[in-house]
C-alpha positions as CSV (number, residue, x, y, z in Angstrom):
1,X,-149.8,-16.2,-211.1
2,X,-149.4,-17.5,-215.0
3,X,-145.8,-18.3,-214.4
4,X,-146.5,-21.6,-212.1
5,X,-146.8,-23.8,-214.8
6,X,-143.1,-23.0,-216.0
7,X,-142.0,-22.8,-212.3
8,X,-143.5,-26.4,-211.9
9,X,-142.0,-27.7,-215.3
10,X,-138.3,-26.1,-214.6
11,X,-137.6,-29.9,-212.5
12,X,-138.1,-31.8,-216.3
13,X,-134.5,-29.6,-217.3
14,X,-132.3,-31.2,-214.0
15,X,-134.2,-34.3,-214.6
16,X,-133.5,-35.3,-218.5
17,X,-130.0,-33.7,-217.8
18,X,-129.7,-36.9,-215.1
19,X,-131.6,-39.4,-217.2
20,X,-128.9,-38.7,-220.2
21,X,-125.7,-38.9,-217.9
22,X,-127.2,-41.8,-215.9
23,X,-125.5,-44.4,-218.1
24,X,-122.6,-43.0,-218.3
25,X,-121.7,-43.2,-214.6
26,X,-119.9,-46.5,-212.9
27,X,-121.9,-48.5,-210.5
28,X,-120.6,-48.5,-207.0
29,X,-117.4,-50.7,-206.8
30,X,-118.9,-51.6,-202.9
31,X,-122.7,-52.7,-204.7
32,X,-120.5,-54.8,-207.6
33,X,-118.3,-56.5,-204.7
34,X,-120.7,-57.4,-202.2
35,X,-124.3,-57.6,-203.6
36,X,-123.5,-58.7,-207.2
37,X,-120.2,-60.6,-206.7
38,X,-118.2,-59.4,-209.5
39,X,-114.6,-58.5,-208.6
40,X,-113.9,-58.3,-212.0
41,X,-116.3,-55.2,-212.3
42,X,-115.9,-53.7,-208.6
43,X,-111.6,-53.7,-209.5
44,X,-112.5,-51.6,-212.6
45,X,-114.6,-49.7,-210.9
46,X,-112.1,-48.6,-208.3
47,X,-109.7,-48.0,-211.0
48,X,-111.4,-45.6,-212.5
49,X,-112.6,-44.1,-209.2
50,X,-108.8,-43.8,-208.0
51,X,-106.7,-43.5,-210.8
52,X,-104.6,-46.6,-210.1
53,X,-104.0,-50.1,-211.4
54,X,-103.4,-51.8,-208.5
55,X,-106.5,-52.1,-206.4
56,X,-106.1,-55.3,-204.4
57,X,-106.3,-53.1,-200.9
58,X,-109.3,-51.3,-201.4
59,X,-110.9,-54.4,-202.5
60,X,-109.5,-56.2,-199.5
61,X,-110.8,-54.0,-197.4
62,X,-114.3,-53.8,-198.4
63,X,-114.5,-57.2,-197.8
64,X,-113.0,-57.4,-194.2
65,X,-115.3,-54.4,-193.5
66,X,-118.4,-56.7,-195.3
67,X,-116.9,-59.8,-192.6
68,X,-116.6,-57.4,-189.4
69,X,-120.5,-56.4,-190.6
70,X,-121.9,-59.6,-190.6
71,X,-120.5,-60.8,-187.3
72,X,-121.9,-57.6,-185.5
73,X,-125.0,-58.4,-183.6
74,X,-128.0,-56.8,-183.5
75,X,-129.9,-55.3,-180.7
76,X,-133.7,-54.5,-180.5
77,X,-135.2,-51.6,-179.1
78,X,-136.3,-53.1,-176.1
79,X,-132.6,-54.7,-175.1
80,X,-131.4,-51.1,-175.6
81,X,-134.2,-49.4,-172.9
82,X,-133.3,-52.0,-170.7
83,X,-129.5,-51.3,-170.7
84,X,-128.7,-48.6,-168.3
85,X,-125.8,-47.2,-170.2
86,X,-128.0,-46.0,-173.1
87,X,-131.7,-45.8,-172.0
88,X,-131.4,-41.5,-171.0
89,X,-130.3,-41.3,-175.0
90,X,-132.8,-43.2,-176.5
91,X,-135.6,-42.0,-174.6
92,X,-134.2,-38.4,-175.4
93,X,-133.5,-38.6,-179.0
94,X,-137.4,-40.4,-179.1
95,X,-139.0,-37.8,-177.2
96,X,-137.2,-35.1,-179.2
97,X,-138.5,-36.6,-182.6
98,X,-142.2,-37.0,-181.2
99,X,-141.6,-33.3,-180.6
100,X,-140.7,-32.2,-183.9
101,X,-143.7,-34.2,-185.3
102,X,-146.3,-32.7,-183.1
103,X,-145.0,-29.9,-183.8
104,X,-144.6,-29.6,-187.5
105,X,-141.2,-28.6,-187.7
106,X,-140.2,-31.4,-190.4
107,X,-143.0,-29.0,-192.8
108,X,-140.8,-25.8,-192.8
């Protein structure tokens, strides 16, 4: 029983270790491209993530994946219980998670 303090203060080790290399780490070329619109960045980024100089594809297709993204609509919960096609799914995977709360099998 005296050895819970140290057992609770072994997390502060992991935790300064990632606080130290934090800055050290490139941002995600994806997060520089589309949310801070810096090519310049996101293009170094992917170089150093790859290994290559020539990055114009991967930067490419981020983008035509961020286009095909916005153009996708989307559906609320009550459109999808009135489609046919997917109402048995939803109702099972919703009736399955009610489960596992009442259940308390998210606590083990």
């Amino acid at each position: 029983e005296s050895r819970w303090p140290f057992l609770f203060g072994a997390i502060i080790v992991p935790s300064l270790i990632q606080v130290v290399i934090l800055p050290f780490l490139p941002e995600s070329p994806r997060y520089l491209l589309l949310e801070k619109h810096n090519r310049s960045k996101a293009e170094k980024a992917f170089q150093r993530f790859l290994g290559k100089d020539d990055v114009s594809h991967e930067i490419e297709e981020v983008l035509a994946e961020s286009r095909v993204q916005r153009n996708t609509k989307l559906v609320s919960v009550v459109e999808l219980l009135r489609t046919r096609a997917v109402r048995w799914q939803i109702v099972t995977v919703i009736v399955t998670m009610g489960c596992y709360q009442l259940c308390g099998l998210n606590a083990v």
